[in-house]
Backbone as JSON, one array per atom type, in Angstrom:
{
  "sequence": "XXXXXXXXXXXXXXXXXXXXXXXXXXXXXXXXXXXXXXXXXXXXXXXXXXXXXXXXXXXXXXXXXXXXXXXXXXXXXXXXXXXXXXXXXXXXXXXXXXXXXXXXXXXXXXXXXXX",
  "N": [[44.96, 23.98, 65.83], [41.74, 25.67, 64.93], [41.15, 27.2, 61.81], [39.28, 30.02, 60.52], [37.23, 30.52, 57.88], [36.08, 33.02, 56.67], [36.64, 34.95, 59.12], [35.26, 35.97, 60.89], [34.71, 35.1, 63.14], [35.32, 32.88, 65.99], [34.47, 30.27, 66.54], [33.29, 29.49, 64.41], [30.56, 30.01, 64.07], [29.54, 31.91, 63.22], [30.49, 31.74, 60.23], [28.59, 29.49, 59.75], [25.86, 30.67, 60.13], [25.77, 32.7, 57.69], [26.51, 30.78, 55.61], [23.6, 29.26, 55.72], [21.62, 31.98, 55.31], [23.02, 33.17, 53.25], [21.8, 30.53, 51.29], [19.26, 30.99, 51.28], [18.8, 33.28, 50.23], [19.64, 32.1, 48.02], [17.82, 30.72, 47.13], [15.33, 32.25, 47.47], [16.04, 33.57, 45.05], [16.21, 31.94, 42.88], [13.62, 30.71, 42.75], [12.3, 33.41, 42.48], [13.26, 33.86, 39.75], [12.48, 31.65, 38.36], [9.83, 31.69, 38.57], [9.47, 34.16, 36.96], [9.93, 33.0, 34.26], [8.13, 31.55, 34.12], [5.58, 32.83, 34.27], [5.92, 34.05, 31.41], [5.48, 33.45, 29.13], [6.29, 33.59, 26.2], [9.4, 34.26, 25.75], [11.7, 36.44, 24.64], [14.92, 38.32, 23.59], [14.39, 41.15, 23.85], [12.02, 41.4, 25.95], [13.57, 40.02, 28.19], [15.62, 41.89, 28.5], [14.38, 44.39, 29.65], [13.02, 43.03, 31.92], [15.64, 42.47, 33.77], [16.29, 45.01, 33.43], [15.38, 46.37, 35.35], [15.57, 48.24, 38.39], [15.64, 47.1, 40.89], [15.41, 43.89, 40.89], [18.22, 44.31, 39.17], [19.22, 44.93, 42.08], [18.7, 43.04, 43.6], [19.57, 40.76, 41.78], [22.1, 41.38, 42.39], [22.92, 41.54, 44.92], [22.2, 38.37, 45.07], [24.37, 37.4, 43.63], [26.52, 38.26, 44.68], [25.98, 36.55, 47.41], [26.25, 34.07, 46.48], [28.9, 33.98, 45.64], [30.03, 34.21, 48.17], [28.67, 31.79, 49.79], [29.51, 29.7, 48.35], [32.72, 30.28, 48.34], [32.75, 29.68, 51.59], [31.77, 27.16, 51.69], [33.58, 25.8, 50.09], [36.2, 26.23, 51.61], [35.64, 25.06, 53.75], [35.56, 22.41, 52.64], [38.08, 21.98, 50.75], [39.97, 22.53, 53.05], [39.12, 20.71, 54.81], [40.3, 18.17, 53.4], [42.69, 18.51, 51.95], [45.74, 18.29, 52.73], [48.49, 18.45, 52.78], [50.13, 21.83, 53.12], [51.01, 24.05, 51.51], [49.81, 23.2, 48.87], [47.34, 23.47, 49.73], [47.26, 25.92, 50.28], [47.52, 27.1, 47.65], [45.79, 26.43, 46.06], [43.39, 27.52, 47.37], [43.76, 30.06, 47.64], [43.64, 30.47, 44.36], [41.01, 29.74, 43.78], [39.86, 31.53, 45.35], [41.2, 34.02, 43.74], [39.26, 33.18, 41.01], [36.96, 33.43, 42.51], [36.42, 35.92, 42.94], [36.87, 37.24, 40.43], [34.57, 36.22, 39.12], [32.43, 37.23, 40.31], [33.15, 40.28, 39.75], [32.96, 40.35, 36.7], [30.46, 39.46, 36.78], [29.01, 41.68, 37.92], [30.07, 43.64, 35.91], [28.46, 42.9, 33.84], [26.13, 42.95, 34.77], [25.81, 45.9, 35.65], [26.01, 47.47, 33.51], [25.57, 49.36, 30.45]],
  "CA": [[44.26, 25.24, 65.8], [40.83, 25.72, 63.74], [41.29, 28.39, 60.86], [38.18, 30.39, 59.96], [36.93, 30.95, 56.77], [35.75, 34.47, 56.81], [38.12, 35.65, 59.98], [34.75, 36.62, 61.53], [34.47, 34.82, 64.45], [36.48, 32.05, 66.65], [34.16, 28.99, 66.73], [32.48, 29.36, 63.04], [28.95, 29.87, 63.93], [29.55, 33.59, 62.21], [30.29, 30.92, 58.54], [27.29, 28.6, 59.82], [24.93, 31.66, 59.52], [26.34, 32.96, 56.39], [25.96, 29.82, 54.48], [23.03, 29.19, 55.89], [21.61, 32.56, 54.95], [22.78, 32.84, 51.83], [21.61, 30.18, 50.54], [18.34, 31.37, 51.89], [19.13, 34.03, 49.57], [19.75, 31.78, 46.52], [16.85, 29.87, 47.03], [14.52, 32.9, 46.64], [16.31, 34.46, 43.32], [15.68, 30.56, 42.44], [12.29, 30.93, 43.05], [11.81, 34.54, 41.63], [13.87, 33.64, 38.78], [11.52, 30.23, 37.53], [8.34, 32.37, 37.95], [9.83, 35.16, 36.04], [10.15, 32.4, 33.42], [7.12, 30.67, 34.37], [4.48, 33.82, 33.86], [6.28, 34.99, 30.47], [5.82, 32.05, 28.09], [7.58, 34.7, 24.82], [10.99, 35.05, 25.97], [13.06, 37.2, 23.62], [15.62, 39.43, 24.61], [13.65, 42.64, 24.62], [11.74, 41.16, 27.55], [14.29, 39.7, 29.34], [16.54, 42.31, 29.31], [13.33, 44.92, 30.23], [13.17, 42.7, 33.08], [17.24, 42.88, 33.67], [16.79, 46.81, 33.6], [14.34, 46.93, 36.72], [17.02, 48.25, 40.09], [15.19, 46.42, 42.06], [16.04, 42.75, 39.62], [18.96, 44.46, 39.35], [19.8, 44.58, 43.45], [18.29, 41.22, 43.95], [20.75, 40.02, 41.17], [23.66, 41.72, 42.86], [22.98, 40.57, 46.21], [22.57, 37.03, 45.09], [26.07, 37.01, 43.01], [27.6, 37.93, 46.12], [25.61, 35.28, 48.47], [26.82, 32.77, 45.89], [30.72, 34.1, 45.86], [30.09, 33.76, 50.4], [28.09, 30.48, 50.03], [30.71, 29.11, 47.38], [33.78, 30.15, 49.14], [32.62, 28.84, 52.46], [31.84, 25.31, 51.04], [34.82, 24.56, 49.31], [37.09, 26.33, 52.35], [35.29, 23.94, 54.43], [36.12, 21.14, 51.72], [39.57, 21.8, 51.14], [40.96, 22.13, 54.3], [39.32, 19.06, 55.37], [40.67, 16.64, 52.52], [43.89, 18.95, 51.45], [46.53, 18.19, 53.36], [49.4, 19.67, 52.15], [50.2, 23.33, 53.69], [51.05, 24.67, 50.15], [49.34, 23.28, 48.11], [46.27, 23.76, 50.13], [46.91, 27.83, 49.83], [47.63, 27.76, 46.17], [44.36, 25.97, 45.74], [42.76, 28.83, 48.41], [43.87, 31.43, 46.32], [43.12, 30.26, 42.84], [39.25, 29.46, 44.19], [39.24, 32.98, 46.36], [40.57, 35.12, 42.55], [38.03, 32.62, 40.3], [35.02, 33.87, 42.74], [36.5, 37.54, 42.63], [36.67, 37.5, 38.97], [32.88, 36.37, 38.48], [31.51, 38.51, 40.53], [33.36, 41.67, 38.87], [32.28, 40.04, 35.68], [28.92, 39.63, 37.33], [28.39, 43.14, 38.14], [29.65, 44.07, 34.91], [27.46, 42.77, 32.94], [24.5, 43.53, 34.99], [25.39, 47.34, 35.57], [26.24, 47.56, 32.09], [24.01, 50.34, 30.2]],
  "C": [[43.32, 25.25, 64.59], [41.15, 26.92, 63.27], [40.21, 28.76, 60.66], [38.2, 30.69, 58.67], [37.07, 32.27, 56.14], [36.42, 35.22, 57.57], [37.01, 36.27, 60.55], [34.35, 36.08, 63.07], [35.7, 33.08, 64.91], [35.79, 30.65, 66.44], [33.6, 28.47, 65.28], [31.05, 29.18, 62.84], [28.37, 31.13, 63.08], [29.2, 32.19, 60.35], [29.21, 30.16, 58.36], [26.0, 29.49, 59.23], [24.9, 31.89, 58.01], [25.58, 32.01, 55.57], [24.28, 29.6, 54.83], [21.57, 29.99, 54.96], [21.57, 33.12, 53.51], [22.07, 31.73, 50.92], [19.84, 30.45, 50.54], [17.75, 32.44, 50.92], [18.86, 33.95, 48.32], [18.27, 31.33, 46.15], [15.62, 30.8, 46.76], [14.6, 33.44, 45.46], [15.97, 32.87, 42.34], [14.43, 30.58, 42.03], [11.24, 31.82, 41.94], [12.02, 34.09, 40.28], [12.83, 32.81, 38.01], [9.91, 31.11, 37.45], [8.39, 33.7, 36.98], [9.39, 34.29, 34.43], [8.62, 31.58, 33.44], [5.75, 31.53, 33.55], [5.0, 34.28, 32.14], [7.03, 33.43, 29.6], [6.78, 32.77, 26.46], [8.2, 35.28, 25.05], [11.75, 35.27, 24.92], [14.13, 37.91, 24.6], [15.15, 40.64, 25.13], [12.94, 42.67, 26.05], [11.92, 41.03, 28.65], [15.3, 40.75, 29.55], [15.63, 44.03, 29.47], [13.24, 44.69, 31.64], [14.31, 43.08, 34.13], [16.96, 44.68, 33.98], [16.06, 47.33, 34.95], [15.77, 47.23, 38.03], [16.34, 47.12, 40.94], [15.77, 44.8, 41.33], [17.55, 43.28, 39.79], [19.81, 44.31, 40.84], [19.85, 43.64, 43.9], [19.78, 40.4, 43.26], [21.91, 39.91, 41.75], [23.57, 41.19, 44.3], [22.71, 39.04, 45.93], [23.84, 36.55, 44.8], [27.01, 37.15, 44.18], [27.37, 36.89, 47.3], [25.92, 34.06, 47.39], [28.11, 32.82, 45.61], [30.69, 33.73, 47.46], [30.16, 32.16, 50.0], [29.11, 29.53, 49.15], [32.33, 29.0, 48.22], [34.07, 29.42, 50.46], [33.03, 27.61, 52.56], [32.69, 24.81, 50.88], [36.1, 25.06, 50.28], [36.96, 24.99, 53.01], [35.88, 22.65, 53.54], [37.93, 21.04, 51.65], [40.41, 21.82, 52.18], [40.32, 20.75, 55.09], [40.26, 18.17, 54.75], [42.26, 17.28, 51.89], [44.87, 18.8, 52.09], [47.65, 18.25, 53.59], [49.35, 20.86, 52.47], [49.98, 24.63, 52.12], [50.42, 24.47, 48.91], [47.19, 23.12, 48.22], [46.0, 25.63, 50.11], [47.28, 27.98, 48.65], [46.06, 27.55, 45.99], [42.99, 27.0, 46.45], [42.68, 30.07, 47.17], [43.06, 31.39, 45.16], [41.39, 29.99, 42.57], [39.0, 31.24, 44.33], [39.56, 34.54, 44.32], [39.68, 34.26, 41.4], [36.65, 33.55, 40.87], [35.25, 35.42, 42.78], [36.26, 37.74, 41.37], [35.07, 36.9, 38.34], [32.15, 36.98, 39.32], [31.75, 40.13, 39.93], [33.16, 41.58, 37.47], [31.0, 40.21, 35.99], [28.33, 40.88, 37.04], [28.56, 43.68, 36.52], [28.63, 43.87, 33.91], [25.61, 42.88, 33.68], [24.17, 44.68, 35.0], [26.03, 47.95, 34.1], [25.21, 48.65, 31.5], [23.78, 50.19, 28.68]]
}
C-alpha cells in the first residue's frame, strides 16, 4: 500500500503539483529577492528592513516560508520512505523532520511579523 505525503489524494498527483508549484513559488522570491539586492548596491539595515516592512514583501515572504516547509516536507517524505526501511525508525525520523519544519516556520513568521 502507497502512503501519501500530504493525505490529499490517492495516487500523489495532489504532492506532484504541490512540489511542483511551490517551487514555482521559490523560484520567484529567488528572483525578487537577487534584484532586490541587485538594484540597491548600499545595503544597511535601515533599507533592508524598510524593504522587510512592505505587506506585500511581507506576504510574499510568508507564502514562500510555507512553500518551502510543503516543498521540503514532500522531498524528504518522498526520500525517506524510499531508503528507510525500518517502520519505527522511519516515523521517528517523520516526526523529528515534520516538528524541525513547524518550528521554522513559527520562527519564520515571528520574526517577519515582528514590529
Amino acid at each position: 500500500m502507497v502512503a501519501i505525503a500530504t493525505g490529499l489524494g490517492k495516487n500523489g498527483l495532489q504532492e506532484w503539483v504541490i512540489q511542483r508549484v511551490t517551487a514555482v513559488i521559490l523560484s520567484f522570491y529567488c528572483v525578487f529577492i537577487f534584484i532586490f539586492f541587485l538594484f540597491n548596491k548600499d545595503i544597511n539595515y535601515e533599507n533592508f528592513s524598510m524593504f522587510f516592512d512592505n505587506i506585500f514583501v511581507k506576504i510574499f515572504t510568508l507564502i514562500s516560508i510555507l512553500s518551502l516547509s510543503a516543498h521540503t516536507w514532500i522531498g524528504l517524505w518522498t526520500i525517506i520512505t524510499d531508503y528507510i526501511k525500518n517502520f519505527y525508525l522511519r516515523i521517528f525520523i517523520q516526526i523529528v523532520v515534520n516538528l524541525l519544519l513547524m518550528s521554522y516556520v513559527f520562527v519564520g513568521i515571528e520574526i517577519l511579523w515582528r514590529t
